[in-house]
C-alpha positions, 0 to 999 in steps of 0.5 A: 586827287580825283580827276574832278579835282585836278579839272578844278585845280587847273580851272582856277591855275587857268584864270589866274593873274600875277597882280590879283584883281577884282572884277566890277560888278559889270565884268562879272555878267558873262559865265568866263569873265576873266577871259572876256576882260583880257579879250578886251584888253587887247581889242582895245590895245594901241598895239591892236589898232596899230595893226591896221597900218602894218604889211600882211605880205604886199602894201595896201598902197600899192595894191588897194585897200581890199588887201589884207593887212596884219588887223584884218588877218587877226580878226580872220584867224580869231574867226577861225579859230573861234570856230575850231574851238567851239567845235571842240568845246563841244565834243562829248565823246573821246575827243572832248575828254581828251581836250579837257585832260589837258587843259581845255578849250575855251572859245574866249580864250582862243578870241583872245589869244588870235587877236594877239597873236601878230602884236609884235610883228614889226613894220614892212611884214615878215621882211621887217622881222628878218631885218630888225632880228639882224640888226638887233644881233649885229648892230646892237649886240643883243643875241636873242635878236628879234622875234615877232612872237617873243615881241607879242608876248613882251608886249602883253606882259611888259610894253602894253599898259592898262588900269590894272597894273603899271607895265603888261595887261596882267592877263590870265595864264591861259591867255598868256599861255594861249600865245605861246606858239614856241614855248621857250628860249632862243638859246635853250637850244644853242649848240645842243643836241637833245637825247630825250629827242630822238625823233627830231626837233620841234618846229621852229627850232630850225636845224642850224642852231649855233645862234639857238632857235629859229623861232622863239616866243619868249626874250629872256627879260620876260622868262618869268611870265613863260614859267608862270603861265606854264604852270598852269598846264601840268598836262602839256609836255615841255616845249608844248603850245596848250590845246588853245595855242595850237588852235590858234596857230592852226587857224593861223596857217588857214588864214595865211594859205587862204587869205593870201591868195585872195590877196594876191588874185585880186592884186593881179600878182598870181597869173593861171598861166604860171600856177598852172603850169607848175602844178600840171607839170608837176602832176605829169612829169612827177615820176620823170622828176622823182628820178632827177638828183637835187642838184639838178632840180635846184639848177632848173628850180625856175622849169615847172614842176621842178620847184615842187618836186623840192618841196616834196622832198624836203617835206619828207626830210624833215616831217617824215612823221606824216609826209605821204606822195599819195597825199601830196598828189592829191593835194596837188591835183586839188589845189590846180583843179580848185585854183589853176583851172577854178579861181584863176581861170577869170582874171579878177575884174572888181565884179559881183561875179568875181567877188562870189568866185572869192567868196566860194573858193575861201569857204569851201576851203576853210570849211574843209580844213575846220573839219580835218582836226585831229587831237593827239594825247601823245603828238610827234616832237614837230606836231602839236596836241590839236593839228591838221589830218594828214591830207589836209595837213598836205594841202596847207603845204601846197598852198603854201607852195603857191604863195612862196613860189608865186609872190614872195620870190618875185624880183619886183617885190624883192626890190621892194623889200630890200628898200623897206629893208634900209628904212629899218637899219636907217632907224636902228643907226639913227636911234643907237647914235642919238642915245649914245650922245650924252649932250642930246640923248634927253631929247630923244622920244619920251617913250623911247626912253621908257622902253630903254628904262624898263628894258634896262632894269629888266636885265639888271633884275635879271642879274640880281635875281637869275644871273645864270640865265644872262649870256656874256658881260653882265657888268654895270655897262654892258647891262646899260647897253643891252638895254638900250638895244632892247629899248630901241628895238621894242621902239622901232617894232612898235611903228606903222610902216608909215611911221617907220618911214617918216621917222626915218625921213626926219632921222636922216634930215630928208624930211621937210614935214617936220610936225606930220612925220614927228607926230606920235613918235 
C-alpha cells in the first residue's frame, strides 16, 4: 500500500462512527464536518454547562468569581491547544510529515477533544475524584473505583445523550480517541511487571500497582469504545495517546501551571514573602542541600529550599529520561525572577495595573511554552509523541512546585476538603441504603435509576459477551450490585458542587428547602 493510501485509509478510520450517520445538508458547509459536529456536541452538552459550577482548585465562593473553575479552565486549554495544533498542522517540513505519519493533527479535532477533557471530574475538584474512587472501591465494591478521565469517556460513549443514537454522542474515532490520556484499563496492570518495558512505566501507571494503574481512561463497561477508537491509529503504539490527545494534554498542564497562579495571586493565597524564600533559598544553598540525605530533607521539608530539593530528586527517580540540574536551575532562577521578585512583588489590589501585570506574565509564558514542542517518532515509555522540550519540560515542573507547595498543602484548605470530603461519602451512603430498600427504591431520582440500568446491563453483556475481562463473582446478583455502584457513582460524579451539597442536605434530613435542594436531582 502506498503512503498515499495508507494517509486515505486512516482519514476515513479517523471520521469514523459506531452508529453510521448522515450529516444535514447544514453540517456539511465546513471542509471537516464530522469534526465540527462532535465539537458541537459536546458544547452544547448538559455535562459541559454543568462545568460552569464544578471546583477547578479553590471555590468561587470563597475567592470571587474571577476564579477559574472546570468550564473556564476547558476553554482555555481548547485555547492552547488549538494553538499548538494549528502550528503543527501546519508545519511542511520533517515535523509535518511526521504528525501526519502518524495519524494527523486536526485543530478540530483537538477543540473537541480540550473541551471534553475534565467531563468527568466529580464535585469539589481533584479532592472529589480521590474521594469518590475510595469510596466506590471500599463502600461499593467496584474495583476499578473512579477515574475522572475513564468518567469523561463513559460519558461521551455511554451517559451523555443526543439525536443521533440512544446512549453516547456517537463521536468519531479520532475525538474519542483524542481523550485518551491513559489508553487502557486499571487492571492491565495489577501485579504485573512489564518485560517489554524496561525502561519504566508509562505515566500515570503509578509504581504501587496492587489495585492496578493509578490513572486510567477507560472502565471496563466501555472497553469496546477504547479498541474502536484505537484502531483507527495503526501508527500509535500500545498504551500511546494519538498526536491530538498529547496536544491536549500538553495544553492542559499549561493551563493548569499558569491559570493557577493567577488564581491564586488574585485570591491573595501565594504570599512573595514564602515563594520567594523557597526558590531563593533553593538557588543558593543547593549544593549545601544536594549533600543532605532524604531523610533529612523530608524531617526539615517545611525549611525553604528544602521541599524543592525533594523535587529535584525525585524528578530524577522517576524521569531520568530527560531530568537535567542545569535545567532545573535555570527553571528555578526563572520562575523566582518571573513570579517571586515579577508578579507577586505587588499584591493584587483589583486594578487596571494589577490586571496587565496578570495579563503579561500568562502570555509570556504561554507563548514561550507553544513554541518548546518537540514530536517524537519513537518517544520514551513516560513521554508522548508531541511534548514539552527539555527546559520547558523543567519550568512545568517548577510551577507546578509552587502550586503544590503554596496552595494544595495549605492546612486551611485541607480543612476545607476534608469537609467536601464527607459530602460525598454522606451521598454515596445515602443513595446505596435507599437502592438496596426494596419497599422504596422506586422513589429514587428517575435518573439515578437509568444510570444503575445502563450500568447494570453493561456488565451483564460484559458477561455474555467477554466474560474474561470481568474480575471476581459474575453471578446474577453480584452483577446487580456492581451495577448499582456504578450507577450511583456516574450519578454522584455528575452533580454541581452545590448540588452535591444540597443533595446530601436533603439525604441526611438536614435540609429544610425541600423543592430548591431537590430540584434537578
Amino acid at each position: 500500500m502506498s503512503t498515499a493510501d495508507a494517509l486515505q485509509n486512516t482519514s476515513e478510520a479517523r471520521i469514523r462512527r459506531r452508529i453510521p450517520e448522515q450529516l444535514d445538508d447544514i453540517e456539511r458547509i465546513e471542509p471537516q464536518p464530522d469534526f465540527r459536529v462532535d465539537l458541537e456536541r459536546i458544547r452544547f452538552s448538559p455535562y459541559f454547562s454543568r462545568l460552569s459550577a464544578v471546583t477547578q482548585v479553590i471555590s468561587q465562593a470563597g475567592a470571587g468569581p474571577v476564579i477559574h473553575n472546570r468550564l473556564t479552565h476547558s476553554v482555555k486549554v481548547t485555547a492552547v491547544a488549538r494553538s499548538i495544533a494549528v502550528m503543527l498542522e501546519q508545519d511542511r517540513g520533517d515535523t509535518g510529515r511526521l504528525v501526519r505519519e502518524l495519524g494527523g493533527c486536526d485543530p478540530v479535532v483537538v477543540q473537541a477533544a480540550a473541551s471534553a477533557h475534565d467531563l468527568g471530574h466529580p464535585p469539589f475538584g481533584h479532592l472529589g475524584e480521590q474521594v469518590l474512587d475510595r469510596l466506590a472501591r471500599e463502600r461499593l465494591g467496584l474495583s476499578e473505583g473512579f477515574e475522572g478521565n475513564a468518567q469523561t469517556f463513559r460519558i461521551l460513549t455511554e451517559l451523555d445523550a443526543c439525536d443521533a443514537t440512544e446512549q453516547g454522542l456517537n463521536l468519531t474515532a479520532a475525538v474519542r480517541a483524542g481523550v485518551l490520556k491513559y489508553p487502557w484499563l486499571r487492571a492491565e496492570w495489577q501485579s504485573r511487571v512489564r518485560t517489554d518495558m524496561p525502561d519504566g512505566m508509562p505515566r500515570g501507571v503509578g509504581s504501587q500497582r496492587n489495585g492496578g494503574a493509578d490513572k486510567f481512561s477507560v472502565y471496563t463497561l466501555d472497553v469496546d469504545e477504547l479498541r474502536d477508537a484505537q484502531s483507527a491509529f495503526p501508527n500509535i503504539g500500545g498504551w500511546r495517546q494519538t498526536v491530538e490527545c498529547s496536544v491536549m494534554d500538553i495544553a492542559d498542564d499549561i493551563a493548569y501551571s499558569i491559570h493557577d497562579l493567577d488564581d491564586f495571586y488574585r485570591a491573595g493565597v501565594l504570599q512573595q514573602a514564602s515563594v520567594s524564600a523557597e526558590l531563593r533559598s533553593w538557588l543558593r544553598d543547593q549544593s549545601h542541600l544536594s549533600r543532605l540525605d532524604e531523610q533529612s530533607l523530608e524531617a526539615s521539608a517545611r525549611t525553604p529550599g528544602h521541599a524543592l530539593e525533594l523535587v529535584r530528586r525525585r524528578i530524577h527517580t522517576r524521569d531520568a529520561w530527560i531530568a537535567s540540574d542545569d535545567a532545573f536551575r535555570a527553571a528555578v532562577q526563572r520562575v523566582s525572577e518571573d513570579l517571586g521578585d515579577g508578579l507577586l512583588s505587588v499584591p493584587f489590589d483589583g486594578s487596571m495595573g494589577a490586571e496587565r501585570a496578570i495579563s503579561s506574565f500568562t502570555r509570556s509564558w504561554i507563548n514561550r511554552l507553544q513554541r518548546s514542542i518537540v514530536v517524537d517518532r519513537t518517544p520514551h515509555v513516560r513521554s508522548a509523541h508531541v511534548r514539552l522540550g527539555q527546559q520547558a519540560w523543567h519550568d512545568v515542573v517548577v510551577l507546578k512546585f509552587v502550586h503544590t507547595r503554596f496552595v494544595l498543602e495549605r492546612p486551611d484548605l485541607a480543612t476545607y476538603q476534608r469537609g467536601q470530603g464527607r459530602v460525598l461519602e454522606t451521598l454515596v451512603e445515602g443513595f446505596r441504603a435507599w437502592l438496596s430498600d426494596e419497599d422504596d427504591a422506586a422513589r429514587a431520582p428517575r435518573r439515578l435509576v437509568e444510570l444503575v440500568q445502563v450500568a447494570t446491563a453493561g456488565y451483564f453483556r460484559l458477561r455474555s459477551e467477554t466474560p474474561e475481562l470481568l474480575r471476581g463473582s459474575t453471578d446474577d446478583e453480584s452483577l446487580i450490585a456492581r451495577g448499582r455502584g456504578r450507577g450511583i457513582v456516574d450519578y454522584i460524579a455528575s452533580l454541581t458542587d452545590s448540588q452535591a451539597m444540597s443533595v446530601a442536605s436533603l439525604i441526611s434530613g438536614t435540609s429544610e428547602h425541600l423543592w430548591e435542594g431537590g430540584t434537578g436531582i
